[in-house]
N, C-alpha and C positions, 0 to 999 in steps of 0.2 A: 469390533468397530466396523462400522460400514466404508464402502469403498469412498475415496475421497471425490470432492467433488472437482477439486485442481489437484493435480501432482507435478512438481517440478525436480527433474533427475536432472543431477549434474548440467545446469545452464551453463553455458558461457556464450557470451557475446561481444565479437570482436571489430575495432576502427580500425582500416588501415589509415597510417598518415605517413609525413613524409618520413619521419623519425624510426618507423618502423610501427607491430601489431600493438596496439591497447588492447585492453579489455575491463572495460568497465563491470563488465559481471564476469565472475571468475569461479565457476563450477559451484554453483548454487544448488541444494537441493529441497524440499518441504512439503507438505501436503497444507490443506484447508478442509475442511470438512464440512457437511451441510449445515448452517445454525452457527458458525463458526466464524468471529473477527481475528483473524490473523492479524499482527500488526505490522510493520517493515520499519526498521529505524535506525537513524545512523547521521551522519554528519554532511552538508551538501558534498554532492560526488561519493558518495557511498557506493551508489549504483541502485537505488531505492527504484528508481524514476524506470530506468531504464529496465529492469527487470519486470519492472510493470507493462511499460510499453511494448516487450515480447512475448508476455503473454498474449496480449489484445492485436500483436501484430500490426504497431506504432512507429516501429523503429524506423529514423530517416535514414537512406543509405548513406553512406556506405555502413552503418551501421549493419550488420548482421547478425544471426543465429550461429556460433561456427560447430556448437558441439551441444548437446543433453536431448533432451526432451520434456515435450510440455504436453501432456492427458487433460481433457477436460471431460468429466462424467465419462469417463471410461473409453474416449476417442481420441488421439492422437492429433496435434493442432498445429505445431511448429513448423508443418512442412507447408499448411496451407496460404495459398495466396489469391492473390484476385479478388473476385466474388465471390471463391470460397467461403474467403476470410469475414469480408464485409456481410455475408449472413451470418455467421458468428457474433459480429457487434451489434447489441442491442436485445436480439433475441437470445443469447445464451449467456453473453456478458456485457453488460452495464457499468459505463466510466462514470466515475464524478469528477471533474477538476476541479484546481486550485482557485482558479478565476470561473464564475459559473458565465461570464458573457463571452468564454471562448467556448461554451457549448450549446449559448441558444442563441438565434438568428434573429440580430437588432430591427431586421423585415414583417416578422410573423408575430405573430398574435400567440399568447403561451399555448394556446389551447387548438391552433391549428400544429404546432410541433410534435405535442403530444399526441393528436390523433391520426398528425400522418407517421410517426414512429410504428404507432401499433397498429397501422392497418399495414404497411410493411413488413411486419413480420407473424401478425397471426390472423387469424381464419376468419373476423369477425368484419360484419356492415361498417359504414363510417357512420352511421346511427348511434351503433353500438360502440364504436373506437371515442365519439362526441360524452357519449355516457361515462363511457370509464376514468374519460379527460377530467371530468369532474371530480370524480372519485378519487383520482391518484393525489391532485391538490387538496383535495378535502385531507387523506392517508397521510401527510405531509404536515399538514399543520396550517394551509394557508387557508385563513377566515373570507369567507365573502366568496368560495370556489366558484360557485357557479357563474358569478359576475365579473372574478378576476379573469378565468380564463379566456376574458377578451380583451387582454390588456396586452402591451408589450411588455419584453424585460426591462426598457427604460422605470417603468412604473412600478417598479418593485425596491425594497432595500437589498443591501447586499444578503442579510438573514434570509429574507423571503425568496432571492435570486439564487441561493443556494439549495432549498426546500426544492423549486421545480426544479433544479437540474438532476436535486436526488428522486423525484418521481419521474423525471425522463428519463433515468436509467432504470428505474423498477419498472417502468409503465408495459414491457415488453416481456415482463415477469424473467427475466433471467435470473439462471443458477448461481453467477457469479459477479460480484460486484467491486470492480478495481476503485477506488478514493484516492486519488493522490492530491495530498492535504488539502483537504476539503474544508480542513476548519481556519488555515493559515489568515486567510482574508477578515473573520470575523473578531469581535469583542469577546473576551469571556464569557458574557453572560449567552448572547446569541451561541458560543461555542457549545456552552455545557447543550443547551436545546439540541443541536445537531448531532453531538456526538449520543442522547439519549433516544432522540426519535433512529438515527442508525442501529442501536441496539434493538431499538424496538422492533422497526423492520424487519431486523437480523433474526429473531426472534419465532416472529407469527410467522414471515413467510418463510424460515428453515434457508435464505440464502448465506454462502460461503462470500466471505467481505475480505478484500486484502486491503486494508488498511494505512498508507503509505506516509507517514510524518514524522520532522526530527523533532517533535515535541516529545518531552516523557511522560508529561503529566494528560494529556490523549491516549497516550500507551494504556497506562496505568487503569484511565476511567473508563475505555471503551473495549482493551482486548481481551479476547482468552488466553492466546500465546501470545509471545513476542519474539522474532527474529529480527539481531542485531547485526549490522553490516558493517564491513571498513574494506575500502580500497576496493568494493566488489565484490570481494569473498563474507560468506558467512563465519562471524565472530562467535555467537553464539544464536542458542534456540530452545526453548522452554516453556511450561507456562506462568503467563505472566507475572503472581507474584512471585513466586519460587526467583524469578529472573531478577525481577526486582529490586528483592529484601536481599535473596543470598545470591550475586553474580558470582559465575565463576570466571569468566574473561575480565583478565585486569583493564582493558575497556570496556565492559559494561559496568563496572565497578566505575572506572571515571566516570562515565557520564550520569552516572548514577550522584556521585560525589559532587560533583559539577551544579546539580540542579538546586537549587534555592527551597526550601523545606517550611512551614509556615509552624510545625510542629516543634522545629527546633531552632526557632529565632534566628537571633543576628550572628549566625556561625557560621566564620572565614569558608567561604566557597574551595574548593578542590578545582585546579585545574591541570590540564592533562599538557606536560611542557612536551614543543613542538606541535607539528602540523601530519595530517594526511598525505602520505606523498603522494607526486602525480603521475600518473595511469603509467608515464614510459619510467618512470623510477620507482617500480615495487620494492624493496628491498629479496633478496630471498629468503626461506623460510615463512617466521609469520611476517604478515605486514606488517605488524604493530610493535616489532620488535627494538625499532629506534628510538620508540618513547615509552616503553613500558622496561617499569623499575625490576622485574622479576626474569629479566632476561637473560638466558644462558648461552653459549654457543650454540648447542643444542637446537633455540629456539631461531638462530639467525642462520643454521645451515639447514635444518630437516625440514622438509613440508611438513605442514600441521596435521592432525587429526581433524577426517570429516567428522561434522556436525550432524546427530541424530538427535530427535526431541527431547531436551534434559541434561545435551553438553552444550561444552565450549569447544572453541578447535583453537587450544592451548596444552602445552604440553603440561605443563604447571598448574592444573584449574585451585584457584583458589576456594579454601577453606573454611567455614565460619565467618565467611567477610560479610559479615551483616550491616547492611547500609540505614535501610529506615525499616 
C-alpha cells in the first residue's frame, strides 16, 4: 500500500478552563489514503469537528495541539503556524463546510473567488486562473458555468452554493479534502447529488476526503472506512461495511440499532439509555462504560485497547452482531 496521504498518530487536543484540562480529542490515530473517503462519525461533541479543525490548523485558542502528530504526504504539519500554515489551506488541503456562505464572500462574484484562490497558490496567469474558474463550476455540476460565474452566492440555491464551495476547495487541486457535514444543510435528493459528485471527484482526481457527519446513512453511501468517535477517543475503525453489518463496539452497534432501516419496516428503534458525558466527567476506563449493557469492571478500570483498521477499543468486541 502506498504511503498515506494524512497520517494521524495519537492526536490529542486539549482546553484549559476553569474546572481544570478537557480534551475534546483524546489520542486519535488513522491514516487516509489517495482516492480514499474516510468518514468521521459519532454524536455532537464526539470530537468529529475538532480533529478536523487540527488538521487544517482551525483550532480557536485556547484550544491546542498538546500531544501526537499529524504527516500530510509525508511532511510533518502539527507544528506549523502562521503563514506556514495558511499556504497549507487551499493548496494542499481543501475545506467544505456545513454552511457553504461561511466560505464564500456575500461581496464577490463566484468567479472572481475562485480565480483569486488559484492564482494564490499555483503558477498560472489570471487568464488562465478565469479559465479553470469555468471549468471547476462546470466539474461540479453547475449549468450555465460560463455565465454563472458572475453571479453572487446570493443567486445560487443552497444545492448549487454547496457545489461552488466544493470547487473552491478542488480549485487549488489539493491532496486532501476535510467536509464537515457538507450535506447537513441540504434535502435528500440535492444530498444523494453531493455526496455522488464527492465520490466522483474522489475518484478521477485520486484526492484523500475526511468525511465529517453524524449521519449513517452518508457513512454508508459515500465512505470506504469508517471511524467511530465517542467522548474524543476512537470507538472503533474499519471498513465500511464490515463496520456497518458486523460492529464490534457495543456503540457502533447502537447507533447502528438506533437508525430507522426502510428494509425492515415499522421495527421499534433501539435506543442507547443515557447521554455522552461531558469533556471534564469521562468516566475511567472506556467512556462508554456507564451506558453499555456488556460492562465489566474490567472495562470501568483499564484503559481500552488502541484502535488499528479492523478493531474496536473494547475489551469485549462483539461477536456475530449482525445489524443489517
Amino acid at each position: 500500500m502506498a504511503d498515506p496521504v494524512l497520517s494521524i498518530r495519537d492526536l490529542s487536543v486539549e482546553i484549559p478552563t476553569r474546572h481544570g484540562i478537557v480534551r475534546p480529542v483524546d489520542g486519535v490515530s488513522y491514516d487516509i489514503q489517495a482516492g480514499e473517503i474516510l468518514g468521521i462519525v459519532g454524536e455532537s461533541g464526539a470530537g468529529k469537528s475538532m480533529a478536523g479543525n487540527a488538521v487544517i490548523g482551525l483550532l480557536n485558542p485556547p484550544a491546542h495541539i498538546s500531544k501526537g502528530e499529524i504527516w500530510l504526504n509525508g511532511q510533518r504539519i502539527d507544528h506549523l503556524k502562521g503563514d506556514a500554515m495558511r499556504r497549507l489551506r487551499g493548496k494542499e488541503i481543501g475545506m467544505v463546510f456545513q454552511d457553504p456562505l461561511t466560505s464564500l464572500n456575500p461581496l464577490l462574484r463566484i468567479g472572481d473567488q475562485l480565480t483569486e484562490t488559484m492564482l494564490t497558490h499555483l503558477p498560472i496567469s489570471r487568464a488562465e486562473a478565469e479559465k479553470r474558474a469555468v471549468a471547476a463550476l462546470e466539474e461540479v455540476g453547475i449549468p450555465g458555468a460560463a455565465e454563472r460565474v458572475n453571479s453572487y452566492p446570493h443567486e445560487f440555491s443552497g444545492g448549487m452554493r454547496q457545489r461552488v464551495v466544493i470547487a473552491l476547495a478542488l480549485c487549488a487541486e489539493p491532496s486532501l479534502v476535510i467536509a464537515d457535514e457538507p450535506t447537513t444543510a441540504l434535502d435528500v435528493s440535492v444530498q444523494a447529488q453531493i455526496i455522488a459528485l464527492l465520490r466522483r471527484l474522489c475518484r478521477d482526481r485520486g484526492t484523500a476526503v475526511m468525511l465529517i457527519t453524524h449521519d449513517m446513512g452518508v457513512i454508508a453511501e459515500a465512505t470506504d472506512r469508517v471511524a467511530v468517535m465517542y467522548a474524543g477517543r476512537l470507538a472503533e475503525l474499519g471498513p465500511v461495511r464490515d463496520v456497518l453489518t458486523h460492529p464490534q463496539h457495543p456503540y457502533t452497534h447502537g447507533l447502528m440499532a438506533s437508525t430507522p432501516l426502510a428494509s425492515q419496516g415499522k421495527r421499534r428503534l433501539h435506543q442507547i439509555p443515557g447521554a455522552m458525558p461531558r469533556l471534564d466527567a469521562v468516566p475511567d476506563g472506556c467512556a462508554f462504560n456507564p451506558r453499555c449493557p456488556h460492562a465489566t469492571d474490567k472495562c470501568r478500570q483499564a484503559p481500552v485497547p488502541r484502535v488499528s483498521n479492523g478493531q474496536a477499543a473494547c475489551w469485549y468486541p462483539l461477536v456475530d452482531e449482525k445489524v443489517i
